[in-house]
VOGU-3710 file (C-alpha; in Angstrom, 3 decimals, decimal comma):
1> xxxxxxxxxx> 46,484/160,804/149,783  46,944/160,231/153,304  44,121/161,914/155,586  44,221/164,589/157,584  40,944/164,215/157,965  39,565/165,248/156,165  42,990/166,043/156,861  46,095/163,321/156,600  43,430/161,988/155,536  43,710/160,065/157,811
11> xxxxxxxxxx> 42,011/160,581/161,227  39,410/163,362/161,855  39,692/165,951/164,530  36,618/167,350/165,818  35,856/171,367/164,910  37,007/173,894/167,044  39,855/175,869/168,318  43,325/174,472/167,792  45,253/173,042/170,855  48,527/173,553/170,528
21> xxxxxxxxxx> 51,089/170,529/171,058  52,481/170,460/174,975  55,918/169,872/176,156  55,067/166,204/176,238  54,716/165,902/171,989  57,926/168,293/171,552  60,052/165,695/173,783  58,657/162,848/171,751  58,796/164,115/168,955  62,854/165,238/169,958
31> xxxxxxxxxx> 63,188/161,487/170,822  61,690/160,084/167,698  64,331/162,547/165,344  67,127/161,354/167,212  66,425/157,565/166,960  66,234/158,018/163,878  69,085/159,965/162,681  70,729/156,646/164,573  69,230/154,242/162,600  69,764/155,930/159,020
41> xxxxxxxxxx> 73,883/156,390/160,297  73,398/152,638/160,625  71,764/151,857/157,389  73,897/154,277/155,252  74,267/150,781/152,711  70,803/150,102/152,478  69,672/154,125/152,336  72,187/154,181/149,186  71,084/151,327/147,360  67,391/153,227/147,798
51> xxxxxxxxxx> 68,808/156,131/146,926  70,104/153,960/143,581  66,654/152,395/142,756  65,196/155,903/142,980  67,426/157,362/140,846  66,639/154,728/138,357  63,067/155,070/138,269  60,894/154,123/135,162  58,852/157,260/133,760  55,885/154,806/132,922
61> xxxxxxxxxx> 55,073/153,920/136,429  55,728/157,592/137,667  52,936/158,352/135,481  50,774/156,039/136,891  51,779/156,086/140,658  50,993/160,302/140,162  47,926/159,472/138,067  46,665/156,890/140,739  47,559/159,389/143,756  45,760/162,098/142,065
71> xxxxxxxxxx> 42,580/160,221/141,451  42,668/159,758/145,364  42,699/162,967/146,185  39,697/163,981/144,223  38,068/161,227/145,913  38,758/162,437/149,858  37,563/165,651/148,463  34,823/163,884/146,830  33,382/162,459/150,702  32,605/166,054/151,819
81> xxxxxxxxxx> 31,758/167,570/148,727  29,169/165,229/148,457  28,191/165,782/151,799  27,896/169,607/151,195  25,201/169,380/148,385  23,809/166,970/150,123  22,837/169,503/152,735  21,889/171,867/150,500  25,542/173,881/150,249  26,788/175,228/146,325
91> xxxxxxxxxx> 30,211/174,058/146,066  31,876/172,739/142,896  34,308/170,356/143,060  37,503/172,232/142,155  36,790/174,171/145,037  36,370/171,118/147,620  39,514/169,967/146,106  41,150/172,463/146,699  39,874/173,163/150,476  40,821/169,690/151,206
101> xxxxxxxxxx> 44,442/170,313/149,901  44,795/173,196/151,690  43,900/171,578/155,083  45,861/168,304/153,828  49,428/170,269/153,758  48,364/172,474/157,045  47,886/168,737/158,750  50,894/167,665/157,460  53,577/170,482/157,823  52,617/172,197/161,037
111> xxxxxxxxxx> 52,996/170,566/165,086  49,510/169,731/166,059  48,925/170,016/162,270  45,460/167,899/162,368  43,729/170,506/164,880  44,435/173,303/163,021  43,831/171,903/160,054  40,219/170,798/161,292  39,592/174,127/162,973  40,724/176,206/159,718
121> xxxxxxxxxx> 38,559/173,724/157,738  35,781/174,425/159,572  35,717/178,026/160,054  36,455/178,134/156,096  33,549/176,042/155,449  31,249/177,893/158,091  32,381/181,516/156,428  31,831/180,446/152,789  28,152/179,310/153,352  27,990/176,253/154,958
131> xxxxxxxxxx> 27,319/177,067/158,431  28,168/176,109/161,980  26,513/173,185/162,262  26,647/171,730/158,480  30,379/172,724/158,937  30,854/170,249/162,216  28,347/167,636/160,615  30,154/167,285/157,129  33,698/167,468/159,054  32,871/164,778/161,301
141> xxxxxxxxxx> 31,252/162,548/159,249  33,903/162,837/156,657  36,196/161,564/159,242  33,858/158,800/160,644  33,443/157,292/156,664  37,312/157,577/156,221  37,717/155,468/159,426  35,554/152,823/158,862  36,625/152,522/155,313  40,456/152,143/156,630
151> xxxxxxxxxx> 38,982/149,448/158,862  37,225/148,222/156,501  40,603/147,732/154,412  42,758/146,375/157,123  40,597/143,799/158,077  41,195/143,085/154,071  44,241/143,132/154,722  44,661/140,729/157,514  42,423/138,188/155,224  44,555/138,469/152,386
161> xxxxxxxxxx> 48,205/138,295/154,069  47,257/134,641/155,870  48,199/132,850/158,806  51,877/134,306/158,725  53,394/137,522/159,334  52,696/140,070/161,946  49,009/140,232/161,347  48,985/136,936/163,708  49,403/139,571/166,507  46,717/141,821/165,308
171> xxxxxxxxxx> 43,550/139,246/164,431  42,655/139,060/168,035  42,194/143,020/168,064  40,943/143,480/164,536  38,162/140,328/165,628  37,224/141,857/168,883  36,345/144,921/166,560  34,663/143,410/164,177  32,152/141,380/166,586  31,812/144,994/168,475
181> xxxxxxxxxx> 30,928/146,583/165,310  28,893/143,220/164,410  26,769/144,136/167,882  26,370/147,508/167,692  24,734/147,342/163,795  22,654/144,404/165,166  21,936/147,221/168,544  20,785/149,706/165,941  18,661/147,673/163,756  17,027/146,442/166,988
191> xxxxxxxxxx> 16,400/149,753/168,332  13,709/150,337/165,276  11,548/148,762/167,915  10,076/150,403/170,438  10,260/147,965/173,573  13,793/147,588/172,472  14,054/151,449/172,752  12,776/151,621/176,382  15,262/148,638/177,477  17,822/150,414/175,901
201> xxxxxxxxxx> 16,787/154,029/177,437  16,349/152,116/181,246  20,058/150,781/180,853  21,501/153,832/179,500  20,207/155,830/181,859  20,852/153,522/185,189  24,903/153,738/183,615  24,467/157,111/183,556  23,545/157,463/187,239  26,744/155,540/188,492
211> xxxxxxxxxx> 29,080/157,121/185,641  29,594/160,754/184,601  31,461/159,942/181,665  28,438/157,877/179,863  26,832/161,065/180,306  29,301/163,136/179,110  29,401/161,086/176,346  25,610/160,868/175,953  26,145/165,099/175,203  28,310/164,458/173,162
221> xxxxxxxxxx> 26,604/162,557/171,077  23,785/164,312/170,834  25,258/167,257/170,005  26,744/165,048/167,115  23,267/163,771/166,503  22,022/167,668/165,949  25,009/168,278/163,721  24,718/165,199/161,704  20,781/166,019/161,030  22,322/168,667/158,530
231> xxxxxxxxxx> 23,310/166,032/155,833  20,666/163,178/156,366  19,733/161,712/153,288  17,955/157,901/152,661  20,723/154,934/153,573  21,692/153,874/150,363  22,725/157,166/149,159  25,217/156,804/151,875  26,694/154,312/150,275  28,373/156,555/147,245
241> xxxxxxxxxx> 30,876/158,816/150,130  30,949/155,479/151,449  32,519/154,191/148,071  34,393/157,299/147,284  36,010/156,669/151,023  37,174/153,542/150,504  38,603/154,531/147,012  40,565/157,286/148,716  42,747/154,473/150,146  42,670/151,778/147,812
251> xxxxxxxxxx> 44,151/154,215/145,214  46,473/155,776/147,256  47,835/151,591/148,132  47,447/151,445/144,548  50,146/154,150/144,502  52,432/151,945/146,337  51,868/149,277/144,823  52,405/151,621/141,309  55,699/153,182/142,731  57,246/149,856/143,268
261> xxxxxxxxxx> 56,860/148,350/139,655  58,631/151,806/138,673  61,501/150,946/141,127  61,598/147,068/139,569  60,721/145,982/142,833  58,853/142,935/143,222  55,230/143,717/144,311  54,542/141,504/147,612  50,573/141,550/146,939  50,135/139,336/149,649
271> xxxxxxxxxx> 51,102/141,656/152,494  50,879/145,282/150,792  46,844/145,871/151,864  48,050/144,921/155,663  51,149/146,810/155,910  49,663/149,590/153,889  46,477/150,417/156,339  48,616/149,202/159,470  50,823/151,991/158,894  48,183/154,524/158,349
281> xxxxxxxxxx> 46,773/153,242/161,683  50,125/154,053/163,193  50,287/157,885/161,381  46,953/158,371/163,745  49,537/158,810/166,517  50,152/162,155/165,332  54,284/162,127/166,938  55,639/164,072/164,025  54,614/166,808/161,869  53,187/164,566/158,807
291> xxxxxxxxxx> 53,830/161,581/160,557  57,521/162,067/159,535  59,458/158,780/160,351  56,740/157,172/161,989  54,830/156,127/158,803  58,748/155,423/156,718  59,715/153,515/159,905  56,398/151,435/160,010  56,071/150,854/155,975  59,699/150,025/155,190
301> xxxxxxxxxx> 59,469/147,652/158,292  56,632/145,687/157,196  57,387/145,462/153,720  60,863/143,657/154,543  58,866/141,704/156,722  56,996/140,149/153,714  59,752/139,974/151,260  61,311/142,592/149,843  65,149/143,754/150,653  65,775/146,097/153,135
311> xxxxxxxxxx> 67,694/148,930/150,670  64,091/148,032/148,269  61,662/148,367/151,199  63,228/151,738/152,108  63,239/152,808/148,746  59,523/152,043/148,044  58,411/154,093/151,101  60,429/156,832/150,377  59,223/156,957/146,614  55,631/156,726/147,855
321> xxxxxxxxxx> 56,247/159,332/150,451  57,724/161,448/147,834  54,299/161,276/145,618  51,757/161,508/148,422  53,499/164,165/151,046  56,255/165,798/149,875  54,726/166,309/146,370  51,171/167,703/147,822  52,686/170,447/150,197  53,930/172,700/147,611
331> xxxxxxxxxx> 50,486/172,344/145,980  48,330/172,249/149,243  50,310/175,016/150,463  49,564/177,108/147,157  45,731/176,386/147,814  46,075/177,592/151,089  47,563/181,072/149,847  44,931/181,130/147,458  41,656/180,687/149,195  43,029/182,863/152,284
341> xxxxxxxxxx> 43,445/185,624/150,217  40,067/185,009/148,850  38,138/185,139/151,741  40,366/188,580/152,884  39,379/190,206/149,969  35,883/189,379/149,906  35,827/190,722/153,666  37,599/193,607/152,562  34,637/193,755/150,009  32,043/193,340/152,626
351> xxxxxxxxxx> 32,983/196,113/155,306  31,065/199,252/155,546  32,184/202,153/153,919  31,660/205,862/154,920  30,436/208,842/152,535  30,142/212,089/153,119  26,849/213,209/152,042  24,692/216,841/152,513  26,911/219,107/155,062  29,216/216,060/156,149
361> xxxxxxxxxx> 26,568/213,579/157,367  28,186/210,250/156,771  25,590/207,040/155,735  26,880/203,706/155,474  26,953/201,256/152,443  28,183/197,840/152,029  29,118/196,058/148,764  28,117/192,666/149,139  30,807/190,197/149,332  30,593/186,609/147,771
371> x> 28,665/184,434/149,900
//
């Protein structure tokens, strides 16, 4: 499932009230839509010899591609659900899953789909018993474990696909991120100490004085600090979202991976982990509603790069696409419908009601609505 975020899956947005897109992402967006009804006029041979291999698909590895993509969507909804009881919050699971799918196809199908899809997640979540602040906390670290696990795999990635390839222009960055994150664990263990604290306070501090972004950002993050305090259980608990993060996207590349044995298409194992998480790094951009073109541009591209035929690297990324975006909206969208009209009619169920009582003296009762 791709994250939105929780939301396309992919990249989290913080809580609040939806900004809608500018003039700017409408001409992009215009631009990107054009180019590409260019390039498919171009590729009409290769577009029908996709449109072939999909049309010839095996039923076995449909099964499995939909069996793998479903498993990882129960585990992005897993990351906050766990998160939830962790603070203390009653949710089942069907429920999470189907909160998460709901925000998933509002990310996906509308412009500017991941802020709205963050802001109705949150005022869902803060209206069904979770609360402001366990709301923001469980939103935002959702999305902070579902980044670092997609770093996680595309530095994976870059290990397994070797010296060749277009990975050789992305070690440098991926290294430089890796020795920052390297720093800033060794940073935190360090700051256990308290001289280490004071050094650290003195420096902070004296950057604040000459910057006011450090200490905008030093607001920031304790506000984030506050919100996180919500759901703070012992370290290695942390380590089961952590898991069920990282699972999210290795069985949704499993899905690929899946969809192209059902095509009879060559599986090019060395490069799938890179190209896969490389182009959800690109879907972050957030051009197109869903990351339409963008992420078949970016996949089909990189998957010729390491092997397979053009018509057969179009037709794997449309398959895929098929499973994990088009296939979800119609059921995301259906979740929406369902839990909106849930929450209306408990409010409906909530509001006072007036009865005339003893010479037309009204008194006011309200039937409690589910929490």
């Amino acid at each position: 499932m791709t994250q939105s975020g929780p939301g396309p899956r992919r990249a989290s947005v913080a809580p609040g009230a939806a900004a809608r897109p500018g003039w700017v992402w409408w001409l992009c967006t215009g631009l990107i839509l054009v180019a590409a009804g260019v390039v498919a006029l171009s590729r009409r041979h290769e577009l029908g010899e996709a449109y072939h291999l999909i049309a010839r698909v095996h039923l076995p590895g449909l099964v499995v591609a939909v069996a793998l993509e479903t498993l990882s969507v129960l585990c992005f909804a897993a990351v906050p659900h766990w998160l939830l009881q962790t603070g203390g919050s009653r949710w089942s699971m069907r429920r999470m899953a189907c909160t998460t799918m709901a925000g998933n196809a509002m990310a996906g199908a509308l412009p500017g789909g991941a802020a709205f899809s963050a802001a109705w997640m949150f005022r869902y979540l803060s209206r069904r018993g979770a609360g402001h602040a366990r709301a923001a906390a469980v939103l935002v670290t959702a999305g902070a474990l579902s980044a670092l696990s997609l770093f996680l795999l595309l530095v994976t990635g870059v290990l397994l696909a070797g010296p060749s390839g277009p990975d050789v222009f992305v070690r440098p960055v991926v290294g430089a991120l890796v020795v920052a994150l390297a720093v800033g664990l060794v940073i935190l263990g360090l700051s256990r100490f308290s001289g280490i604290r004071r050094v650290l306070r003195r420096a902070w501090t004296y950057t604040g004085r000459r910057s006011r972004r450090v200490l905008n950002a030093e607001d920031a993050l304790v506000r984030l600090t506050e919100q996180v305090r919500e759901v703070q259980p012992r370290l290695l608990p942390w380590l089961r979202p952590f898991a069920f993060a990282v699972l999210n996207w290795v069985l949704d590349a499993a899905c690929l991976a899946a969809g192209m044995w059902a095509l009879g298409i060559g599986v090019p194992w060395h490069g799938l982990l890179f190209a896969y998480a490389l182009t959800q790094v690109a879907s972050t951009l957030r051009l197109t509603p869903g990351n339409l073109v963008i992420t078949e541009a970016t996949l089909s591209v990189l998957l010729a790069v390491y092997g397979l035929q053009p018509g057969q690297a179009i037709a794997a990324t449309f398959f895929y696409r098929i499973i994990s975006y088009w296939a979800l909206q119609p059921v995301g969208w259906t979740c929406w419908i369902g839990l909106t009209l849930e929450v209306s009619l408990g409010d409906r169920r909530g509001r006072p009601r007036a009865r005339r009582l003893h010479g037309g003296a009204a008194v006011f009762t309200r039937r409690a609505g589910r929490p």
